[in-house]
N, C-alpha and C positions, 0 to 999 in steps of 0.2 A: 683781742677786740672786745671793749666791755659790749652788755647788750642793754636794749633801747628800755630805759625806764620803764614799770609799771606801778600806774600811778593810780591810788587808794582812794574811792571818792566815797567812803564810808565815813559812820561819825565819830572814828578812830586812827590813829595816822602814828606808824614810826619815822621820826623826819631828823635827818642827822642834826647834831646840836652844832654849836661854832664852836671848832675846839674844845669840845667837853663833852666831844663820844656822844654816842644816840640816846634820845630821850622820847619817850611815848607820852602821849597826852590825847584828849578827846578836842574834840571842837570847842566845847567853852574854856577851855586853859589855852587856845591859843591866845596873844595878845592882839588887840584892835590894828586893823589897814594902816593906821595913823601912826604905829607906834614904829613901823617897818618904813615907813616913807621920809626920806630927805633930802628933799629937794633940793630947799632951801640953804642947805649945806654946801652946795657949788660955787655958790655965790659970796661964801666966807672965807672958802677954803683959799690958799696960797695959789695962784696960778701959775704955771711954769710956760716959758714961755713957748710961742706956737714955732714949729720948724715948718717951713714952708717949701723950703727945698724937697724934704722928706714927703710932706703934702702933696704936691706937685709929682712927683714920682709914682707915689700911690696912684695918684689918681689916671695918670698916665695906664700904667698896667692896669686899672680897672678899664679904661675904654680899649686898650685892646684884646681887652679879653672880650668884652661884650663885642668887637668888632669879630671876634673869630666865631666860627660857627663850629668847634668843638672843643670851647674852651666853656666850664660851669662858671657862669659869672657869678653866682652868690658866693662857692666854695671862696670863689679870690675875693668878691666882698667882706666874707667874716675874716679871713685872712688879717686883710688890708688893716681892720678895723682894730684886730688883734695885734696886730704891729703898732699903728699907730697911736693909741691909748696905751701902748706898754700892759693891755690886759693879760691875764692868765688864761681865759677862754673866751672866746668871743662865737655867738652865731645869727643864724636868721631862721625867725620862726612866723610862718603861715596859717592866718586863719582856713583851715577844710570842713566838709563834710564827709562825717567816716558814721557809718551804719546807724544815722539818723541824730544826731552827735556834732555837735559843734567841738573841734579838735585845733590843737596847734602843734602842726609836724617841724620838727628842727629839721630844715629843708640842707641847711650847712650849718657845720661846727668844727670851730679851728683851737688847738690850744688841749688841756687838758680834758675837756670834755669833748675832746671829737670821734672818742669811741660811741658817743649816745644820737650820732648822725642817724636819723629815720626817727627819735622816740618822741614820743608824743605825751601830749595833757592836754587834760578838757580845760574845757573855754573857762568857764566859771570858777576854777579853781589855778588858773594860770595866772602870775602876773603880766604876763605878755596881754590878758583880759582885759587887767586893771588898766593899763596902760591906752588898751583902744576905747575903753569905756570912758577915759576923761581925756581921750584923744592928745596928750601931751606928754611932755618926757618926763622922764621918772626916774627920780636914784631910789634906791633900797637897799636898806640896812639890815642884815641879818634875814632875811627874809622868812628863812626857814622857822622866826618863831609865830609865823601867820601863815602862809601857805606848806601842803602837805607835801615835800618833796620825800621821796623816796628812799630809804637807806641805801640805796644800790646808787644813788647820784652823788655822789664824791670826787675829788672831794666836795666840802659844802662850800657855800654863797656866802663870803662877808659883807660885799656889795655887789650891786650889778647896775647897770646905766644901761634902760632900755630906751628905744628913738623908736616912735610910730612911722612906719611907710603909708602911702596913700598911693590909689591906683583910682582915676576918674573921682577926685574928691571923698572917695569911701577907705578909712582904712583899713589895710587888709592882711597888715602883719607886723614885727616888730623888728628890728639891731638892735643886740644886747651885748653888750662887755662885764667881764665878771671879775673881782676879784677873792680870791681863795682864802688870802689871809691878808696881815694886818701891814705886808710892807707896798701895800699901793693902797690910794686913795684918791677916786676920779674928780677933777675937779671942771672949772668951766669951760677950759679948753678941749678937753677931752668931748663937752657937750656940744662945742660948733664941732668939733670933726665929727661925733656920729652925727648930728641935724644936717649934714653934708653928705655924708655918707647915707642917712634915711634917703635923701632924694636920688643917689644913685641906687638901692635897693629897690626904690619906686620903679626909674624904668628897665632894669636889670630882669622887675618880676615881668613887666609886661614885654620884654624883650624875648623871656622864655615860654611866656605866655603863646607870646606869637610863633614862636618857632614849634615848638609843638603843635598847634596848632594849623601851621605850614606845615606842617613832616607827617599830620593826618588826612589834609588837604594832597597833601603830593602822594602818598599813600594810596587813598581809595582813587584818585585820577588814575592810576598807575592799574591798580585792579580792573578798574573801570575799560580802559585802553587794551590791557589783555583779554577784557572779557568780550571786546570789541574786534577783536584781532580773532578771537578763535572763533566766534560767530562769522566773524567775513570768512574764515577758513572752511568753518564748516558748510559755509552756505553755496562756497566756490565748488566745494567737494559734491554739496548734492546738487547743485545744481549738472555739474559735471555727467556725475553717476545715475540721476536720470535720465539724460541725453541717451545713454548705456543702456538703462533696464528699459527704458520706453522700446530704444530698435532692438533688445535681443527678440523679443514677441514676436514684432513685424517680419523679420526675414526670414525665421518658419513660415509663416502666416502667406507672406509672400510663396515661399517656392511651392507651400501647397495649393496654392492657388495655380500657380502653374501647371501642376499637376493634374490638377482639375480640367485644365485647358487642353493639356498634349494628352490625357489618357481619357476624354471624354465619356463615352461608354463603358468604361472598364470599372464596374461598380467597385470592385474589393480597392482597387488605388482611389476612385473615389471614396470612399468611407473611410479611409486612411488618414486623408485628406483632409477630411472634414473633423476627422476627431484631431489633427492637429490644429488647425486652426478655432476649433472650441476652447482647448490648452491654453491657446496662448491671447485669445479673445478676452478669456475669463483674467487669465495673468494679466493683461492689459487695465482690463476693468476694475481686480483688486488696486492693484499701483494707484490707478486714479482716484479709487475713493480714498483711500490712507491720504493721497494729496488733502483733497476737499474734507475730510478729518481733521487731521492736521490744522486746516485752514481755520474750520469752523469754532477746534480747542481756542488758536490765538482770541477770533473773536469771541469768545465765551457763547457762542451759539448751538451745540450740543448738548440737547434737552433729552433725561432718560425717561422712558416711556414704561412705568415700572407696573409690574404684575405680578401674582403667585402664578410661579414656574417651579416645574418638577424640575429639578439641576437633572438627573437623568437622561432625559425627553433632551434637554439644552444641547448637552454631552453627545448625545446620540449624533445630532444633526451635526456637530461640529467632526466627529470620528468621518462620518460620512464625506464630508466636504473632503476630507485631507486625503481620504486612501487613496485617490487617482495618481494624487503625489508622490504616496506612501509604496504602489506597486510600480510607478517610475522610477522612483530612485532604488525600488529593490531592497526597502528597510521593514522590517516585522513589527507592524502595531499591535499591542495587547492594548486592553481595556480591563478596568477593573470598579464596579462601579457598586453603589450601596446597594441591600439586597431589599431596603425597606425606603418609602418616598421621602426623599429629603425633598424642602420646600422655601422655595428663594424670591422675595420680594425685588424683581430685579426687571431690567430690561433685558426681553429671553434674546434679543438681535444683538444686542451691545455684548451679552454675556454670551454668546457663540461666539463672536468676534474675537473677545479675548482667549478664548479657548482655543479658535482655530487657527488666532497668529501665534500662538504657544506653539501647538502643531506644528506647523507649517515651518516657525523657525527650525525646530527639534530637528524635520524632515531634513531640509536645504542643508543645515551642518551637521548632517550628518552619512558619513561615508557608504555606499553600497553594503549590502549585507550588514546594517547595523538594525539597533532595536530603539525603540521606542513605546514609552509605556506612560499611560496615561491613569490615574488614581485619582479616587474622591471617595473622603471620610469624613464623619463629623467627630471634630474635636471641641467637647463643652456647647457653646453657640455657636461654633464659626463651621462652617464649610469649608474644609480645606482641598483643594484641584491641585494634583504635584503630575508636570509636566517633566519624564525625565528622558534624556539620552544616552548613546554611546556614540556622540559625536566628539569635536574636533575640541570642546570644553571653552574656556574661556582664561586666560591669563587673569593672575590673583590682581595685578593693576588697572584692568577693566572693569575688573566688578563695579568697582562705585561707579563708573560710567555709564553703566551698558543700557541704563533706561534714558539716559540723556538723549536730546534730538539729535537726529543724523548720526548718531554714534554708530560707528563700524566697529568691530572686532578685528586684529590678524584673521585670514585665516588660510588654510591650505588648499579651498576649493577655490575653484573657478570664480572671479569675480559674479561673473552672473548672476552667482547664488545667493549675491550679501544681499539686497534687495535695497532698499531707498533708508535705511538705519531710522523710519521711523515705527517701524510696528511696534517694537518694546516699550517706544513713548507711548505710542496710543494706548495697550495694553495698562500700563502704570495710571492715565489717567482715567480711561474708564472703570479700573478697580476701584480708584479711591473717588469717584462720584457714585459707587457703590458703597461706601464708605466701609471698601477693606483693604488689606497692603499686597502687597507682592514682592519676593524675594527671588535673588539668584544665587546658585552655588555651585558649586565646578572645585575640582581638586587639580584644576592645572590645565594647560593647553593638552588634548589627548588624551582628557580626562574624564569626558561628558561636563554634561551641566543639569542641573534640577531645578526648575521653576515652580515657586512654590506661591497661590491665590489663597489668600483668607477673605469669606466674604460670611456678614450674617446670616444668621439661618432664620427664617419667616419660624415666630413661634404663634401664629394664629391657626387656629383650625379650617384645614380646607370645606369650604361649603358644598353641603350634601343636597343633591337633586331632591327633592320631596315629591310627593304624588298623593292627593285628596284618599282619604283610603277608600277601601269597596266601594269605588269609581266605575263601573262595569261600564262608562258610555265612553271610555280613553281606550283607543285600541290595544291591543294585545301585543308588547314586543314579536317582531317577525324575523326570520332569517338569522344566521349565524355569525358569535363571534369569534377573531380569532384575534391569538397574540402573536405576532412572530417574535422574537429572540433572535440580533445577531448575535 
């Protein structure tokens, strides 16, 4: 298989000679457009006469190849063209746009040169150029002693008869027949069968035109239809699955309430009682707002409320929120937090939030007597938050999903515990209106998982109290402070 010409657009050119081996010359020792062009020559030459039968055949196989929808019509067109001119090489060449570059791709090549199928030449230095520049057909003589063809295109060009195609009255490419050496010589019959053949090239190109075109059309419908398919799926699923998380709450909720009823004055079953029904109030109440979350992302209604906050202080409150969780399911929180104030430009509600659905997941998948450990270090600018477990982990074909909406995981616990598959959405998007990422990692189902938040770090100085100095008429700080430390 030869390869696709590269074609020299300097003011130097090796371009094979006719029959007398390669010759180098510069731009001014080529000879003038005029001296390569023979039109006129068609029209002296001896005509042989036209086979029509042969015509008639060709043309046949050319419409049904353009009737078939996996047959290349131009390959059969240069074919055709090759056959019926008795040329040595015959193709079709397109004007493109390649990396700001007007270009002509040999779209098909039959014959001797059809190992140079894909190669290309710039516009201005093609004669396929020439040809659309005075929009008419064109013989050429020796060509190679005016345009820079390549040592590597061989053999060379003793003539060539190119025919303009037109697509919407613009032309937009060329049929060329070539002869190699001196025992053919194209004459006028050869120029009605390519001017007949241009006009099937015409609609051959907008025949492929179209079809590509259709075959990108049926393409994104087709995406389009799956992406329609797994949304109605997914929408079925949560819809489903809150119907599920909504009543698992209630029928705690309910029998302690019962409870409350049959054991009336029995304060310890009342208090029992009452902290179940807080559980699962509150579980009720999360579920709801992730809904109206959810809702509020779709409408872009979700405005951050943004301040310097100690990520500490943030941290703290989210630890707190999760342990009631954390001593139900019987899993070991650590904490581990910077020893000096880091300081975050953020929404401190939005930024518990994402902290506590990190939590909260970590907790739910993760098995009784597992751990869970919560970190925050500054790396460079960023504050990094890594939420990790020794839960049920995550399969390596979830990962890319697992922030998507309604996305579920497998998993081994109780349905109960997936929850409505949108908190890692919410999570992902209130990061990045924090404008920072979030990642997941898991070494397998059984593997844990690690949830990793980069978010900026506030590099302003936190504003210090001041006080008028030797002010004796501002009272006296009174009474004691204290830090606790969980």
């Amino acid at each position: 298989m030869m390869s696709a010409p590269a074609w020299d657009q300097g003011e130097s050119s090796t371009v094979p000679g006719i029959g007398h081996g390669e010759h180098s010359f510069t731009s001014d020792s080529r000879v003038p457009l005029e001296a390569v062009i023979s039109t006129a020559e068609l029209a002296r030459r001896e005509t042989r006469p036209a086979d029509y039968e042969a015509e008639s055949h060709a043309l046949t196989g050319l419409m049904d190849a353009m009737a078939s929808s996996s047959g290349n019509v131009l390959r059969t067109l240069a074919e055709t063209a090759l056959d019926l001119c008795g040329a040595h090489s015959a193709g079709i060449s397109i004007l493109e746009e390649e990396n700001g570059r007007m270009i002509f791709r040999w779209h098909a090549v039959a014959g001797r040169w059809a190992g140079f199928i894909g190669g290309t030449m710039p516009r201005q230095i093609s004669p396929c150029g020439t040809v659309l520049d005075r929009n008419c057909t064109l013989l050429l003589s020796r060509p190679g002693r005016h345009y820079p063809f390549p040592p590597e295109v061989s053999p060379p060009v003793v003539e060539v008869l190119l025919i303009p195609f037109h697509v919407a009255g613009e032309p937009v490419g060329t049929v060329w027949v070539i002869a190699h050496d001196e025992s053919r010589r194209f004459d006028a019959e050869d120029q009605r069968l390519m001017t007949s053949l241009g006009k099937f090239a015409s609609t051959a190109y907008q025949v492929q035109q179209a079809s590509r075109a259709l075959e990108t059309e049926l393409a994104a419908r087709k995406r389009a239809e799956e992406a329609l398919q797994e949304a109605d799926r997914r929408k079925n699923e949560f819809l489903a699955l809150l119907a599920h998380e909504l009543r698992n709450p209630l029928a705690p909720t309910h029998h302690a309430l019962q409870i409350l009823r049959l054991w009336g004055a029995n304060i310890e079953a009342g208090k029992a009682a009452i902290d179940v029904i807080e559980r699962q109030v509150s579980l009720v109440v999360r579920l709801v707002d992730d809904l109206l979350d959810v809702s509020r992302i779709g409408r872009g209604k979700i405005e951050l409320r943004r301040e310097r906050v100690e990520l500490a202080r943030v941290l703290n409150q989210a630890v707190e929120a999760v342990r009631p969780l954390c001593r139900e399911m019987r899993n070991e929180l650590t904490v581990a937090l910077p020893t000096t104030p880091l300081y975050l430009n953020a929404d401190p509600a939005r930024l518990a939030q994402i902290v506590g659905n990190l939590l909260n997941n970590a907790c739910k998948f993760t098995a009784s007597g597992g751990h869970i450990h919560l970190s925050a270090v500054v790396e460079g600018r960023e504050a990094v938050i890594r939420v990790r477990d020794t839960g049920i982990g995550i399969a390596p074909d979830q990962i890319a999903r697992i922030f998507e909406m309604f996305a579920q995981v497998d998993t081994s616990l109780e349905r109960s515990q997936g929850g409505l598959g949108i908190g890692l959405t919410l999570v992902k998007t209130l990061v990045e209106m924090h404008g920072g990422t979030v990642q997941a990692r898991s070494g397998g189902v059984g593997q844990g998982s690690e949830f990793t938040v980069r978010l900026p770090v506030s590099i302003e100085e936190p504003v210090q109290e001041r006080r008028p100095p030797n002010d004796d008429s501002l009272p006296a700080p009174s009474g004691l402070r204290i830090l606790v430390a969980d």
